[in-house]
C-alpha positions in Angstrom: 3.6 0.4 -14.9 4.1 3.3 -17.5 1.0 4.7 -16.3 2.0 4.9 -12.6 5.6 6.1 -13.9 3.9 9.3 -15.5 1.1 9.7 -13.2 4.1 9.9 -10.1 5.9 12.2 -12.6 3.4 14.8 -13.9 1.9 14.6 -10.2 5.2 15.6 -8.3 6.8 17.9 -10.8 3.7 19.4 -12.1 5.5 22.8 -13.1 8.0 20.9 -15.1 5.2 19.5 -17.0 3.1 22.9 -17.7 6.1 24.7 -18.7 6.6 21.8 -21.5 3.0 21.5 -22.6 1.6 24.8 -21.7 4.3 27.4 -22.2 4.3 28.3 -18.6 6.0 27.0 -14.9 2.3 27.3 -13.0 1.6 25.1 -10.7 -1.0 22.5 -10.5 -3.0 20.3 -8.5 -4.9 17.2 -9.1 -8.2 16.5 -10.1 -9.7 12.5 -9.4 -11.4 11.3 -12.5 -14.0 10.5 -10.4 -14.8 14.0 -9.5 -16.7 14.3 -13.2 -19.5 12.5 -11.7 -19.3 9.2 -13.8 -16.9 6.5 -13.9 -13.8 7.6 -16.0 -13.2 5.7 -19.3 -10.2 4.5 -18.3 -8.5 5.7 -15.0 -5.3 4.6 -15.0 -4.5 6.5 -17.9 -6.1 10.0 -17.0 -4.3 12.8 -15.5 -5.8 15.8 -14.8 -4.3 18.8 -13.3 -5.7 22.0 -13.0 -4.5 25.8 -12.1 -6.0 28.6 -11.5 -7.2 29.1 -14.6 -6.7 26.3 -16.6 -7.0 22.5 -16.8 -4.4 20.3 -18.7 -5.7 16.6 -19.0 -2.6 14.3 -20.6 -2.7 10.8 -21.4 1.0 8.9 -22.2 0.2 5.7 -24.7 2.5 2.9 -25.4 0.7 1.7 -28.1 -1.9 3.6 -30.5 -5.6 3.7 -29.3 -8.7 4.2 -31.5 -10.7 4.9 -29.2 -8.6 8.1 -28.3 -10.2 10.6 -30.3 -13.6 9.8 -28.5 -12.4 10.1 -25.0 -10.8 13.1 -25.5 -14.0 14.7 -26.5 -15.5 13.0 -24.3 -13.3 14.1 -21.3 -13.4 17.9 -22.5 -17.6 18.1 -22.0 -16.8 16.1 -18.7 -14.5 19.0 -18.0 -16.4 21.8 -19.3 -19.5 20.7 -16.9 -17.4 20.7 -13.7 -15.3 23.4 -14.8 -17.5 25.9 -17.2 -14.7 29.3 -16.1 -11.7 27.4 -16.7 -9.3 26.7 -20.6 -9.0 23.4 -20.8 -5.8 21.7 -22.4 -5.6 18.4 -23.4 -2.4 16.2 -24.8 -2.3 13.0 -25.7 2.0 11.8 -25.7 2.6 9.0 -27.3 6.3 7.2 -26.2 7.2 4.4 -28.5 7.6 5.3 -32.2 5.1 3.5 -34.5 4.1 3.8 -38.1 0.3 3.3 -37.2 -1.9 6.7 -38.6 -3.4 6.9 -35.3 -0.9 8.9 -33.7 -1.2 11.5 -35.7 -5.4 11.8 -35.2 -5.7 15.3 -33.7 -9.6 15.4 -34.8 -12.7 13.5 -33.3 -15.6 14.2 -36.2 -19.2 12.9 -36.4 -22.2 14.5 -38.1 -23.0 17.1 -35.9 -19.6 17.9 -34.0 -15.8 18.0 -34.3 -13.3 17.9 -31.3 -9.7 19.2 -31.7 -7.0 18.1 -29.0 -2.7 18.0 -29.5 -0.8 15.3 -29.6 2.9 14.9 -28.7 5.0 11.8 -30.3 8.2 11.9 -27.9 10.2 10.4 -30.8 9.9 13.4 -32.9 10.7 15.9 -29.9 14.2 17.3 -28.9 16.3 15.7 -26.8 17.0 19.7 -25.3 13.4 20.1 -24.3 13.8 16.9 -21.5 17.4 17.7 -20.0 16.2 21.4 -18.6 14.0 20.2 -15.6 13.8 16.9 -13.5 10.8 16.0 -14.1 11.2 15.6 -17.9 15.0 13.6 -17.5 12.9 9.9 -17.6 11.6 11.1 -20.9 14.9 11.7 -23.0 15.9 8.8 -24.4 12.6 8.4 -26.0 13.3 11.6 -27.5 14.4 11.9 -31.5 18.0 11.5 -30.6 19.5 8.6 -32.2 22.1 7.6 -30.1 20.1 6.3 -27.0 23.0 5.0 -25.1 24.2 8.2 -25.2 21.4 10.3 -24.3 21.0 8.0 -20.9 24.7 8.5 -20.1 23.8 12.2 -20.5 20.8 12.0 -18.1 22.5 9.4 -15.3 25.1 12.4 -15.2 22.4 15.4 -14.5 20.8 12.5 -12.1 23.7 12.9 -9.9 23.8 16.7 -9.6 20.4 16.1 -7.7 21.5 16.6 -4.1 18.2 15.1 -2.7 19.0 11.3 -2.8 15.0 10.5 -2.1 14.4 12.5 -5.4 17.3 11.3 -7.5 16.4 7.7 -6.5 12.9 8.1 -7.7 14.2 9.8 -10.7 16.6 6.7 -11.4 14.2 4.4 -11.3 11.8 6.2 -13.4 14.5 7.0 -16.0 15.1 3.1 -16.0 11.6 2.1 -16.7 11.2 4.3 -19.6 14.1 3.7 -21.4 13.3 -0.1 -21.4 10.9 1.2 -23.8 14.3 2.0 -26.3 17.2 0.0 -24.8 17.8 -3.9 -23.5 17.6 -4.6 -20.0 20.9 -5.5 -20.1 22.1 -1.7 -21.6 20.6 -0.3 -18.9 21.6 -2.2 -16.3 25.1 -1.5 -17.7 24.6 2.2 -17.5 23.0 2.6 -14.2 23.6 2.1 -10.7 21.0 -1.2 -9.5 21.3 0.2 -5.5 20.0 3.5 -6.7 16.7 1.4 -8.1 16.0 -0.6 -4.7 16.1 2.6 -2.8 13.7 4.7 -4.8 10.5 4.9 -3.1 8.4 5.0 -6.6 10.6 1.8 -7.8 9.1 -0.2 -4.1 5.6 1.2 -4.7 5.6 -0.3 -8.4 7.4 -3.7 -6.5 4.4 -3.5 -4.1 1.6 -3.4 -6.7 3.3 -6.0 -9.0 3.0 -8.4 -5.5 -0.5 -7.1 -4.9 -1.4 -8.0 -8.7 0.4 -11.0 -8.8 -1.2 -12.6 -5.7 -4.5 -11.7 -7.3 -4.3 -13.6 -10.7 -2.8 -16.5 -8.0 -5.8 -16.5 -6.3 -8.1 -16.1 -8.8 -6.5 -19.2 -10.6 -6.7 -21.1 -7.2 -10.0 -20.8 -7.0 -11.0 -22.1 -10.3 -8.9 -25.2 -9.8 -10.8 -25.7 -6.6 -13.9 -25.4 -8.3 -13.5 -28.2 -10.6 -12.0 -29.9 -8.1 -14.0 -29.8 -5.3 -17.2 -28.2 -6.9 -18.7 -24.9 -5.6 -17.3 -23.1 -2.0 -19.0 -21.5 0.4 -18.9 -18.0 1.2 -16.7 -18.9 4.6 -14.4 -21.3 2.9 -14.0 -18.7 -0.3 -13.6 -16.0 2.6 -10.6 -18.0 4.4 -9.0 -19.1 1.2 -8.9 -15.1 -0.1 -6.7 -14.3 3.1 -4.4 -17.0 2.0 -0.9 -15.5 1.8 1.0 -16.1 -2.1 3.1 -18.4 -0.2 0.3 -20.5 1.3 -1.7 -20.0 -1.9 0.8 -21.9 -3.8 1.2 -24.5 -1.5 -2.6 -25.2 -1.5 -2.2 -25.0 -5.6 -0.2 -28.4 -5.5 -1.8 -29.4 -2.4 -5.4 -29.6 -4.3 -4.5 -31.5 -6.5 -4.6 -34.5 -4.5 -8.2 -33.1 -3.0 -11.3 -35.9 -3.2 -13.9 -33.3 -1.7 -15.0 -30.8 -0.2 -13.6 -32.0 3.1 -10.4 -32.3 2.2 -10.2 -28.3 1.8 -11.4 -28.1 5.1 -8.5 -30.3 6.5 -5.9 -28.5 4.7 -7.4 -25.2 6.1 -7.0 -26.4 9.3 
């Protein structure tokens, strides 16, 4: 969910985001991961952008990754093939304070070569640096200020000078999911408004793929069950139990357990 949060963020107010990490408003576009020609390490959590003369790649981390200081270099000769003209940037933003070394590698080294990249820890930032442009409000109260509380009660505020509900909504919501990342569900339910989240168009789109995702691991779970149950499906009855809605998934889930055979599936199917 992070992921999508900064991926709908750094995609929609691309500006706001080069004028933080590359000292400049320019606008930017995006590039797909798969345009490099081979499957991306890991695509949910690469953003690239690029400008007229530059590319900025970013990836926001919860948690620290060893495997970071690879995929950056790996990721800039990606880049460099498609893109030989063009400076390439890349950040790496971590968002939850942690005492783990890791988030302070800005170095991959092997034998023969060394890669350099930045890395941004949010908690060591300025809480000034997220309250000048929209785009970076979701990201203050993991900035270094210590009274979080405060700091969201300072961005709800600048929230609703946005005139454009659509936009503020979105905002809202983002704002919300970050800071779950500092405060208690309860805190920030407290300090902002719950009508503003079921509007936001981004906050439905997360709602949608949580669904999606949910009725996935339901199926998949389904289908082992049955399995064991009733030994192996065929490729029609595995075909009609996949179109299953979650509701008639988890009717069959209880259902099954009553199953003898094969045929019974079949019955229940209708």
């Amino acid at each position: 969910m992070i992921d999508n949060i900064s991926k709908f963020l750094i995609e929609q107010y691309s500006s706001d985001f080069a004028a933080w990490l590359l000292g400049q408003p320019i606008a930017l576009t995006i590039i797909n991961p798969t345009e490099l020609n081979v499957e991306p390490i890991r695509a949910d959590s690469v953003m690239l952008l690029q400008g007229a003369e530059i590319i900025l790649h970013t990836e926001f981390q919860t948690v620290p990754d060893e495997t970071m200081g690879f995929r950056m270099a790996d990721y800039y000769l990606r880049l460099c093939r498609k893109f030989p003209e063009k400076e390439i940037q890349q950040v790496v933003i971590y968002l939850k304070p942690t005492g783990s070394d890791l988030v302070r590698q800005t170095i991959f080294q092997t034998n023969v070569m060394s890669h350099e990249f930045r890395v941004i820890r949010l908690w060591e930032e300025p809480l000034e640096v997220f309250l000048t442009t929209p785009g970076l409000l979701p990201y203050a109260v993991l900035s270094q200020a210590e009274n979080k509380e405060d700091v969201l009660k300072r961005v709800v505020r600048e929230l609703e000078r946005i005139a454009d509900r659509r936009e503020q909504n979105n905002l809202a919501a983002a704002t919300s999911i970050l800071a779950g990342l500092q405060l208690t569900e309860q805190t920030i339910r407290r300090l902002m408004r719950s009508p503003v989240m079921r509007e936001s168009t981004m906050y439905q789109s997360i709602l949608r793929e949580g669904r999606a995702e949910g009725l996935q691991q339901e199926r998949a779970l389904v289908l082992r069950l049955l399995t064991r149950k009733v030994g192996s499906l065929s490729p029609e009855l595995r075909s009609r139990v996949d179109g299953l809605s979650i509701e008639r998934l988890e009717a069959l889930g209880e259902a099954l357990l009553d199953f003898g055979g094969i045929g019974d599936l079949e019955k229940w199917l209708g």
